[in-house]
Backbone bond lengths (Angstrom), bond angles and torsions (degrees), N, CA, C in turn:
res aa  C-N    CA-C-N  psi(-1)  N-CA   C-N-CA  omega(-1)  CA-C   N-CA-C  phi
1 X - - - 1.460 - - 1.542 108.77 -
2 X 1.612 116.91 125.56 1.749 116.64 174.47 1.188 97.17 -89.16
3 X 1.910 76.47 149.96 2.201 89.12 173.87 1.682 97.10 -71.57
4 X 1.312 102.61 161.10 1.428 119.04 -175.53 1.548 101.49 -67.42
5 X 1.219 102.05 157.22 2.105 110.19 -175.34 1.266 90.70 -99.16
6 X 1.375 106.24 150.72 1.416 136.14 176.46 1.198 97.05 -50.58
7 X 1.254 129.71 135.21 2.077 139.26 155.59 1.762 94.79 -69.16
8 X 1.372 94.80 157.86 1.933 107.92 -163.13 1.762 80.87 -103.90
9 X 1.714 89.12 160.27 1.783 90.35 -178.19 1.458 101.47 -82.88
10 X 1.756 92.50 149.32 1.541 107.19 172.34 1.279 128.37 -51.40
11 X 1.469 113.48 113.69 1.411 106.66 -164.66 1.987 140.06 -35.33
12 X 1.325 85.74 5.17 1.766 98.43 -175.06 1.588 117.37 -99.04
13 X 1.880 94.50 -20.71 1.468 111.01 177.81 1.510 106.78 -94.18
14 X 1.533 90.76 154.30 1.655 120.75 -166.75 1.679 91.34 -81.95
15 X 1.187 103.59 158.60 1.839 117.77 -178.12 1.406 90.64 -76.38
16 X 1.628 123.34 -173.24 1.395 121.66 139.73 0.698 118.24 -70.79
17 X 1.736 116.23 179.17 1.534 116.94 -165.03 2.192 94.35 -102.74
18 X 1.313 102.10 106.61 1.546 95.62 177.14 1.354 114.72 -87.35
19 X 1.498 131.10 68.19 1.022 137.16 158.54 1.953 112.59 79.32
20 X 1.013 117.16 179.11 1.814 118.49 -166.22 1.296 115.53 100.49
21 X 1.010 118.27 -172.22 1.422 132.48 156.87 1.563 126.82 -73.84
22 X 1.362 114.70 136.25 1.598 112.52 -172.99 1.645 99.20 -83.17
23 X 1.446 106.18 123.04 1.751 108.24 175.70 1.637 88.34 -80.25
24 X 1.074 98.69 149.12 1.445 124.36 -165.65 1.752 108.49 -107.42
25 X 1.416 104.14 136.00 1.810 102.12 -165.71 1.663 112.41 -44.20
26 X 1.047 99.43 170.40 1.606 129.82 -169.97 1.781 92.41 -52.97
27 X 1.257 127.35 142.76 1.632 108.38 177.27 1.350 133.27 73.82
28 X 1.349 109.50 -3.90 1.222 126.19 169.95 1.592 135.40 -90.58
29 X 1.363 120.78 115.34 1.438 99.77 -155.23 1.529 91.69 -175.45
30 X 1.273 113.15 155.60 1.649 134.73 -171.46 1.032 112.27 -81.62
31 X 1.422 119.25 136.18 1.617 100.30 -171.57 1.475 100.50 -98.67
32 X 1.487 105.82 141.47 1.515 136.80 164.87 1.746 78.61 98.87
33 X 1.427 143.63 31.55 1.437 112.27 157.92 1.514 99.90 -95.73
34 X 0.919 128.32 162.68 1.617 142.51 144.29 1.255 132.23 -64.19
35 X 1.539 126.93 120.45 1.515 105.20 -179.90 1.483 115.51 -65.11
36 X 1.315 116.22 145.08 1.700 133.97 155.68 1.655 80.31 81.33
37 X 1.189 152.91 -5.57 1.448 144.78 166.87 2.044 110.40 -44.49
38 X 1.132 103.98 164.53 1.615 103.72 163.22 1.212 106.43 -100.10
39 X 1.133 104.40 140.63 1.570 124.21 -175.68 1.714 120.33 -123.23
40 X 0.907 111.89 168.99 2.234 113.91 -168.15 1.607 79.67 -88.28
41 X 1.311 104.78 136.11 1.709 115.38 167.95 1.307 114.47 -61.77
42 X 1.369 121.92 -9.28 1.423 111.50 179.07 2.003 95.32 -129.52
43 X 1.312 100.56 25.57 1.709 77.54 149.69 1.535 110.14 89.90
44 X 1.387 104.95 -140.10 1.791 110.71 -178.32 1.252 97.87 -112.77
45 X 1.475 118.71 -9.88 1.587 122.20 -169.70 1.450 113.62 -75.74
46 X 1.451 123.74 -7.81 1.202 107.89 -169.64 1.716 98.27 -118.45
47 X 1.323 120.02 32.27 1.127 138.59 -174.72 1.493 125.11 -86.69
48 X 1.257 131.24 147.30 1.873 103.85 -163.15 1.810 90.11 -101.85
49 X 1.138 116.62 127.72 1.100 128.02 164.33 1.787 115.15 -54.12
50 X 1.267 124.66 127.02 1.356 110.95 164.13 1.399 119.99 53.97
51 X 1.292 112.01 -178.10 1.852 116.15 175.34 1.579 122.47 -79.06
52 X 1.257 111.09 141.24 1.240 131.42 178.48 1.628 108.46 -23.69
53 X 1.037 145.53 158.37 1.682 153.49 160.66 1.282 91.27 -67.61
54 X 1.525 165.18 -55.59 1.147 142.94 151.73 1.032 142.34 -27.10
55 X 1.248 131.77 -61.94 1.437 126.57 147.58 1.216 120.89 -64.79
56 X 1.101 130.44 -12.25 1.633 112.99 148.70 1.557 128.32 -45.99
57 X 1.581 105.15 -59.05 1.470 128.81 163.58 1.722 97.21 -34.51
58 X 1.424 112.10 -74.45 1.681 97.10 -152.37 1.117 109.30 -47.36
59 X 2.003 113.39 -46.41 1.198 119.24 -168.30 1.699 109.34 -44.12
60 X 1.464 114.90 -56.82 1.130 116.08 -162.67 1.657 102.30 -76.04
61 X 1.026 140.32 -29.68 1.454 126.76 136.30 1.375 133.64 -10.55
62 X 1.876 105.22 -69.20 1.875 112.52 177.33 1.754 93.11 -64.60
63 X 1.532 119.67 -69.16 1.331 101.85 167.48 1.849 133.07 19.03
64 X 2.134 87.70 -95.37 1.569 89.96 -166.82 1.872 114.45 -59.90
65 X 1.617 100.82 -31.68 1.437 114.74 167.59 1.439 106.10 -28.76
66 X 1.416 110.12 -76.27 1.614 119.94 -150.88 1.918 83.47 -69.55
67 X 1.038 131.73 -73.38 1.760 115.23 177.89 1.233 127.37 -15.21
68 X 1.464 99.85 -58.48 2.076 100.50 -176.47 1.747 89.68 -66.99
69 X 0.792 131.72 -33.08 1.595 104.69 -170.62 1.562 105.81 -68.34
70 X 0.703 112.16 -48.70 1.679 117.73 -175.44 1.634 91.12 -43.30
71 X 1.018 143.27 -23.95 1.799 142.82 167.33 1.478 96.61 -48.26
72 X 1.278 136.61 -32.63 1.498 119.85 -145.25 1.697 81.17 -88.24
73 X 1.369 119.75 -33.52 1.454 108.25 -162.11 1.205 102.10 -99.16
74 X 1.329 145.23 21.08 1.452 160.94 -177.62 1.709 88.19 -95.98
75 X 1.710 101.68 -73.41 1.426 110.70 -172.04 1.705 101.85 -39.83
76 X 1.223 123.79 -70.79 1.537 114.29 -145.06 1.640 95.68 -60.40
77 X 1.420 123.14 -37.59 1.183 112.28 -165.44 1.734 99.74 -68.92
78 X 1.139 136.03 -45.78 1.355 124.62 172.81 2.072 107.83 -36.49
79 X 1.686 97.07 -47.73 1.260 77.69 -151.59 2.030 105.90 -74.96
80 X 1.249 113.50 -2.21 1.327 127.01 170.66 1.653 127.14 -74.32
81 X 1.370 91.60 -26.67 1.726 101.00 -175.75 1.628 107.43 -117.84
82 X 0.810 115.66 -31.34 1.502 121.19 176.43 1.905 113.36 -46.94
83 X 1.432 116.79 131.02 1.513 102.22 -167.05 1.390 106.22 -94.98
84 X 1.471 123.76 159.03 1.166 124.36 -166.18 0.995 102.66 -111.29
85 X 1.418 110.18 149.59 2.118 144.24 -174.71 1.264 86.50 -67.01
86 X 1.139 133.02 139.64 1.577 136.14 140.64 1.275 106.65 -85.43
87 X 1.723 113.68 138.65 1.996 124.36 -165.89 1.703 65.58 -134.37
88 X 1.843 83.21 139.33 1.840 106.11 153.17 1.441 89.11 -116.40
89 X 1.519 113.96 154.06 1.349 118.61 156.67 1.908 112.02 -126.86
90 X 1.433 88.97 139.04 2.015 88.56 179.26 1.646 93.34 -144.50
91 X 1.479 86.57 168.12 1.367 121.35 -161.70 1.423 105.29 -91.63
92 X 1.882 135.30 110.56 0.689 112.83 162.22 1.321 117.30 -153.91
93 X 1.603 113.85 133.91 1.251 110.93 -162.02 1.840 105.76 88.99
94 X 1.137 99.45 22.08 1.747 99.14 -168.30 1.729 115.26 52.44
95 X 0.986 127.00 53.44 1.379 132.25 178.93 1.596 96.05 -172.86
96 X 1.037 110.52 156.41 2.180 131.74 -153.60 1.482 94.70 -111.20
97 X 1.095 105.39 134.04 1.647 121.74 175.75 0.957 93.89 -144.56
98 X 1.466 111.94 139.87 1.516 134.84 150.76 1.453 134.29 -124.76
99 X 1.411 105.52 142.90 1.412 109.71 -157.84 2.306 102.34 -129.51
100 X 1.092 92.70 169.04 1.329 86.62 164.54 1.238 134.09 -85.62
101 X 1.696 135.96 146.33 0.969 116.56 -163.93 1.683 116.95 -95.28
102 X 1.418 101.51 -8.70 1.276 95.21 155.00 1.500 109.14 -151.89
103 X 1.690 87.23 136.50 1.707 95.46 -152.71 1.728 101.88 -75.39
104 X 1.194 119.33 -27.28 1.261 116.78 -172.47 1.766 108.61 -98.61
105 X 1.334 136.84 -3.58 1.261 124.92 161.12 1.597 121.02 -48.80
106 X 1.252 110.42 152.06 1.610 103.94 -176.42 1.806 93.36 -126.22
107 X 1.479 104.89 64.77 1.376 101.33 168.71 1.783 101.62 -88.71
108 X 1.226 119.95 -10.12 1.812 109.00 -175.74 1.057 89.50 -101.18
109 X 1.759 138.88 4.27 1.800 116.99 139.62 1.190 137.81 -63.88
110 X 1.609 102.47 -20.76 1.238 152.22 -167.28 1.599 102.93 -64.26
111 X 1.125 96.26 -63.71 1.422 102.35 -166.45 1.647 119.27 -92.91
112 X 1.346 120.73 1.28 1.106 142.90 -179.84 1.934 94.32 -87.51
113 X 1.356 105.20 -58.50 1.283 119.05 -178.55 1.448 110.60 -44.26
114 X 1.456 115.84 -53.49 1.368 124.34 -178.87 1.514 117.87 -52.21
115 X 1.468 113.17 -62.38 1.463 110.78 168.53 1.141 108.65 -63.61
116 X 1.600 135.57 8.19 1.828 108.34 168.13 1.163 111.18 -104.07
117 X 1.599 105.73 -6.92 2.213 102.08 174.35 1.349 92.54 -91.16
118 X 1.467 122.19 -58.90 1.547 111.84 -167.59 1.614 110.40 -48.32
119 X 1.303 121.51 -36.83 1.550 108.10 168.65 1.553 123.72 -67.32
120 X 1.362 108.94 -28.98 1.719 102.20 174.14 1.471 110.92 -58.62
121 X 1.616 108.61 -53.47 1.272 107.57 -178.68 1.492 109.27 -50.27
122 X 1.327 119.58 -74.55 1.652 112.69 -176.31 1.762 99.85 -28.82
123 X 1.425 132.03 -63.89 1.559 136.44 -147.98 1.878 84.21 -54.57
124 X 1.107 100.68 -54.69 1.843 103.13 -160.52 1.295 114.52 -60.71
125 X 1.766 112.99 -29.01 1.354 110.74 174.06 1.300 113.50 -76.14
126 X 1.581 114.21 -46.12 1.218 100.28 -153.60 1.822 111.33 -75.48
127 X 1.600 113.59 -11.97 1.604 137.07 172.01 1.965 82.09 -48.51
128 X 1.492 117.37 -59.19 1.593 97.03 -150.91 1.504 97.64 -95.96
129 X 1.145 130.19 -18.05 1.504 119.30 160.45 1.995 104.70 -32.63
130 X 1.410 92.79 -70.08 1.703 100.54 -151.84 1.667 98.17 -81.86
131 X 1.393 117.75 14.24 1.462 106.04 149.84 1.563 128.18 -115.64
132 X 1.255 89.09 9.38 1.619 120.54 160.94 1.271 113.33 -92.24
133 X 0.866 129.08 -4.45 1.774 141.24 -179.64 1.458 95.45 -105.62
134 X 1.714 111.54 -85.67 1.470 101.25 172.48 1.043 100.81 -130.27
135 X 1.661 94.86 145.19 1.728 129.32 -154.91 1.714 75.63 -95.93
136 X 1.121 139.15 -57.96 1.069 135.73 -151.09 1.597 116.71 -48.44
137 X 1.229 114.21 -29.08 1.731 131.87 -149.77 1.563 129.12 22.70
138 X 1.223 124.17 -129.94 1.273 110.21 164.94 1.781 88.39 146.48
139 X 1.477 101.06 -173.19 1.745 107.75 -167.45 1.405 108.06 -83.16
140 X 1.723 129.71 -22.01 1.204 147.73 -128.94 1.957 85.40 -128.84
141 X 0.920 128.08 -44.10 1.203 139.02 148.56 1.430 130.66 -29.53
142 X 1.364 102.66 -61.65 1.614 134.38 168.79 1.169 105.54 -50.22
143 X 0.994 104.16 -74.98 1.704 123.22 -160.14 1.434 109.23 -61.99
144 X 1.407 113.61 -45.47 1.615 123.62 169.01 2.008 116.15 -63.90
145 X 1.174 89.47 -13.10 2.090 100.07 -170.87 2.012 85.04 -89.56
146 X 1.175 115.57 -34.66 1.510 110.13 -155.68 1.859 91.80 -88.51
147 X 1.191 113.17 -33.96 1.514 120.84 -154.58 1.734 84.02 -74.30
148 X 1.307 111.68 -51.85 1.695 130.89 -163.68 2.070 92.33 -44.50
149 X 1.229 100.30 -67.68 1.382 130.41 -168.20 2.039 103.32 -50.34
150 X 1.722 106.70 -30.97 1.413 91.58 171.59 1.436 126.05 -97.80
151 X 1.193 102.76 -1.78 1.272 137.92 -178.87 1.697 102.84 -78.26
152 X 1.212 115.40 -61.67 1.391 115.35 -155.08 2.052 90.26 -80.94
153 X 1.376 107.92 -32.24 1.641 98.16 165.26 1.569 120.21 -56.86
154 X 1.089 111.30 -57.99 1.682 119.65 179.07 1.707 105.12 -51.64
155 X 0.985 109.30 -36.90 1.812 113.89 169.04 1.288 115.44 -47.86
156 X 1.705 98.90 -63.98 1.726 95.94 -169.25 1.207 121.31 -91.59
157 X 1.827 112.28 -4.58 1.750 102.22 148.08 0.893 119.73 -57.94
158 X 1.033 122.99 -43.71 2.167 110.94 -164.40 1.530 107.36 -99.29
159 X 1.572 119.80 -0.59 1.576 102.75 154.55 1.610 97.00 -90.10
160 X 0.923 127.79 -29.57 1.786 116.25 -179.75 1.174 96.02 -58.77
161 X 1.279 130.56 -60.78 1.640 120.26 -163.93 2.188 102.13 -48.37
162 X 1.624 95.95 -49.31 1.719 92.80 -156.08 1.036 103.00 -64.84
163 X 1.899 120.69 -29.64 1.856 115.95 175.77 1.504 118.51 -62.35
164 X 1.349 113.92 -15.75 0.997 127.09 -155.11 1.565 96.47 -69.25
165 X 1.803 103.39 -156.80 1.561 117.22 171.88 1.430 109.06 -80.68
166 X 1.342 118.18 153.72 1.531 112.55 -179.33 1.726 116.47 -57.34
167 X 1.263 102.83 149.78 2.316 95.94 -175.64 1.534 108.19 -68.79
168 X 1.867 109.17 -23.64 1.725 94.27 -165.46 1.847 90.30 -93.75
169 X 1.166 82.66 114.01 1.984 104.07 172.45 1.538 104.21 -75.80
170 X 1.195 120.28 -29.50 1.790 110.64 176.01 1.587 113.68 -70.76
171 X 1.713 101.87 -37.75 1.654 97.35 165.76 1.356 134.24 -49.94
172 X 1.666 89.51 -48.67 1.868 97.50 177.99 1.417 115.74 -62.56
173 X 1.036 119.69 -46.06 1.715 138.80 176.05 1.687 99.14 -46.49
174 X 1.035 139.07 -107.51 1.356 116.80 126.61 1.974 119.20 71.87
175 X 1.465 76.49 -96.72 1.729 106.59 -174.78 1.417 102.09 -82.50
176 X 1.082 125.22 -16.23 1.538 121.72 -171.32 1.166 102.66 -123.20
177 X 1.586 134.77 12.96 1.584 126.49 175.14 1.405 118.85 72.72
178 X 1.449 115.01 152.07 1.416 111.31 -168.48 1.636 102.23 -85.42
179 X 1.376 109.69 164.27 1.436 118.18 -157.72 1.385 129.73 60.38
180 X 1.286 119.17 -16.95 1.563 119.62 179.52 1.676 102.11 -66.32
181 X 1.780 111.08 146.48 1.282 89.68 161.65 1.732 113.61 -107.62
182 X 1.458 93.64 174.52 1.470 91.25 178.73 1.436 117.00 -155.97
183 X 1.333 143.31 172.90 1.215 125.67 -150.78 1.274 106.04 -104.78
184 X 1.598 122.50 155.14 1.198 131.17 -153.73 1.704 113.05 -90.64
185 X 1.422 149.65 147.76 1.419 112.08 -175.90 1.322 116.56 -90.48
186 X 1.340 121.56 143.15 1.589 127.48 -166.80 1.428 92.02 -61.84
187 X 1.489 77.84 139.13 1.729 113.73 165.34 1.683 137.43 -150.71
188 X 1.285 108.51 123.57 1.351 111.57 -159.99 1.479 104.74 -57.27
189 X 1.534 122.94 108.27 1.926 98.25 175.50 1.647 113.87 -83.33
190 X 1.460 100.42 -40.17 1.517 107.83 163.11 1.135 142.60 -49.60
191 X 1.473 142.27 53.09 1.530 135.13 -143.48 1.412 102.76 -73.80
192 X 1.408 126.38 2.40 1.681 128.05 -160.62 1.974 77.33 -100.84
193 X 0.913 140.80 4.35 1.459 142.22 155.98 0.945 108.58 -50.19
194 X 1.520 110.61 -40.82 1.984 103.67 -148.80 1.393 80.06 -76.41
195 X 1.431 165.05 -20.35 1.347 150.47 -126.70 1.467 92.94 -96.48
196 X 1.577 114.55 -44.08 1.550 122.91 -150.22 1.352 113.72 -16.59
197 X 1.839 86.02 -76.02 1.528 116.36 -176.56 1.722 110.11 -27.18
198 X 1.471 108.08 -87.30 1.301 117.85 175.70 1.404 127.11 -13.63
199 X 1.672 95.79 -67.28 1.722 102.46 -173.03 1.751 113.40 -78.51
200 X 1.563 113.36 -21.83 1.166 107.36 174.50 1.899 109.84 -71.03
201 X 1.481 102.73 -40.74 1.789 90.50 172.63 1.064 132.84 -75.47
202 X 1.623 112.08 3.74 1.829 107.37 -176.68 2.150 88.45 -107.78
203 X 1.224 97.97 -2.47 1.924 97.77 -178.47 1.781 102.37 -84.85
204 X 1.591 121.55 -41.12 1.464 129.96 -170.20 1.565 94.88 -72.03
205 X 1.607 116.35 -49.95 1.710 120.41 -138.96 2.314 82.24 -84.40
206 X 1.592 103.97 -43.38 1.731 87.22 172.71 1.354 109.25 -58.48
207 X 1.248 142.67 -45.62 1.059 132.19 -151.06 1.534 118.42 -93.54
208 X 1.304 108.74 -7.35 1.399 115.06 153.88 1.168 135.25 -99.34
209 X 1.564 114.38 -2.18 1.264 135.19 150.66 1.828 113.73 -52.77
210 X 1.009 81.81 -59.10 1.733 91.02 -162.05 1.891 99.35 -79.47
211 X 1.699 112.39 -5.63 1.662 89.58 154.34 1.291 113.06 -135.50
212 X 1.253 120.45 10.65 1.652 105.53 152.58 1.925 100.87 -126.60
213 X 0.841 130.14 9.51 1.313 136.93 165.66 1.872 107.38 -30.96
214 X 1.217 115.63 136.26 1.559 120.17 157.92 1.495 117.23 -38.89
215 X 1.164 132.68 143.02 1.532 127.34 162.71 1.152 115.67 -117.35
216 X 1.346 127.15 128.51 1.451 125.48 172.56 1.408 109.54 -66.78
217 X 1.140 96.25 144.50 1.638 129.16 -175.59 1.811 118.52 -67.94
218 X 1.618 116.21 90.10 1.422 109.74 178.48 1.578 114.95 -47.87
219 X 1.817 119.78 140.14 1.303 116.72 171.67 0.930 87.84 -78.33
220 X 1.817 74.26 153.80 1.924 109.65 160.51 1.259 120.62 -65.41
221 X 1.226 107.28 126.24 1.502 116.99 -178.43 1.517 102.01 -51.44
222 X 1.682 119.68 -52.53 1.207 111.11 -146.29 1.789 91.90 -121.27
223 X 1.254 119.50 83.79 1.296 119.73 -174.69 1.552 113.74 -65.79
224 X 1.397 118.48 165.32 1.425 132.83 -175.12 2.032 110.16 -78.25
225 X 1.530 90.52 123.26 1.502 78.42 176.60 1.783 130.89 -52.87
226 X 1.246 107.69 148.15 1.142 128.51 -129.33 1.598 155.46 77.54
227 X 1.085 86.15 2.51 1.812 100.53 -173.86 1.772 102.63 -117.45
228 X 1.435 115.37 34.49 1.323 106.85 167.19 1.355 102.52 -92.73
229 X 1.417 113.25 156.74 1.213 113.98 -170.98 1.692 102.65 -92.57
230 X 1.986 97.44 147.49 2.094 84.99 173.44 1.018 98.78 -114.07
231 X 1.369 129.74 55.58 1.427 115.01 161.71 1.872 102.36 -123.17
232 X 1.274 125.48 119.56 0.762 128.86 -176.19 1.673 122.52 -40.86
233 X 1.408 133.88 133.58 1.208 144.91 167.26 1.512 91.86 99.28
234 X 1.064 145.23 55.17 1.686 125.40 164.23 1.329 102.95 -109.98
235 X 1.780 120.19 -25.97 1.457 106.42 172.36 1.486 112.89 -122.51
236 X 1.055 133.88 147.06 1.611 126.35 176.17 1.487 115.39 -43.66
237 X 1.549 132.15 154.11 1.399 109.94 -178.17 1.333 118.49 -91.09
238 X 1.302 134.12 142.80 1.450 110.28 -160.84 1.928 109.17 -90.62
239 X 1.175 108.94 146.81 1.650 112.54 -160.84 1.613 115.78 -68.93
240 X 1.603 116.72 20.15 1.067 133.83 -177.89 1.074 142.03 -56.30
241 X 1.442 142.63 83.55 1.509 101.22 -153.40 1.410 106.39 116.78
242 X 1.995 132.82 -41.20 1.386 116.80 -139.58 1.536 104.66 -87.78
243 X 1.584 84.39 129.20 1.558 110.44 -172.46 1.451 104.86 -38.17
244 X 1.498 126.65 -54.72 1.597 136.46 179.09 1.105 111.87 -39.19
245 X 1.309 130.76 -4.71 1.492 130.52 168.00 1.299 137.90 -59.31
């Protein structure tokens, strides 16, 4: 006696799935492939994103360059707006001392203050300059916008200091007679200043990243034939079909 033969599926049901590629519904398709075109076996994935790690580098190189210069015009404006110490100098004991002329003014808060807005502003501009240059950004970018930014501070302290009033205060005192007053030479007391720049342009250039920033492009679920990949493991296998059923 034979065992009974399998019954054939009801003509409305689908076979199993015996292995291949899943053709993908009606309308379904990759964008920018072509139908029946040749396509890269692995798709858009094996595609080089953006510019090389080399030219990233230079870029972010000319970058920090073009930033620290922007220090020279940071400096003069410090040394133009920044308010000045009034120094008396007198004679005593036959030897020149100088003192302030007024001990309780807070013009050397004054001027500390000045180089820490004029550097935000520079940090904030120059953050949307160079994401106006490239929208794209990157780590090499970053790092060169922050490096640029401590750079171009350390610049326009020490041309503010050299535009400034001369450092030996007994000379000037001196040259200008005792009792006259005269202005003191700028000096940064705050060194947590030099930061401004820096941290204010890597705070504007993230935060305009993350809302007008590029977005990478989700794959298509259901790509255009030809673009399955033949190298085994690039897509999960789909549970279609399994014989163990």
């Amino acid at each position: 006696m034979t065992a009974p033969l399998t019954p054939p599926p009801p003509p409305n049901e689908r076979p199993s799935y015996q292995g291949g590629p899943v053709p993908p519904p009606v309308g379904a398709h990759a964008v920018g492939a072509a139908p029946g075109g040749s396509h890269d076996p692995y798709g858009t994935y094996g595609e080089q994103d953006g510019p090389g790690m080399l030219t990233e580098v230079r870029q972010a190189a000319v970058t920090a360059l073009a930033v620290a210069l922007f220090g020279a015009l940071l400096g003069v404006l410090w040394w133009k707006l920044a308010p000045s110490v009034p120094l008396v100098g007198q004679i005593l004991d036959d030897s020149w001392v100088v003192y302030l002329k007024d001990s309780e003014g807070e013009q050397a808060i004054g001027v500390d203050g000045t180089f820490t807005l004029l550097a935000l502003a520079f940090g904030a501009l120059s953050a949307v300059v160079v994401f106006l240059l490239r929208r794209r950004g990157g780590v090499p970018l970053v790092v060169a916008l922050g490096v640029g930014g401590l750079l171009g501070s350390l610049l326009a302290w020490r041309l503010g200091v050299w535009l400034g009033p001369t450092q030996d205060v007994i000379a000037h005192a001196k040259d200008v007679g005792k009792g006259v007053t005269f202005s003191a030479p700028l000096k940064l007391g705050a060194k947590g200043a030099l930061l401004a720049w820096p941290l204010a342009a890597l705070v504007v250039h993230l935060g305009l990243t993350g809302l007008f920033g590029p977005r990478d492009p989700e794959p298509d679920p259901w790509p255009a034939p030809g673009q399955y990949p033949s190298a085994p493991g690039q897509y999960p296998s789909a549970p279609y079909g399994d014989k163990s059923a």
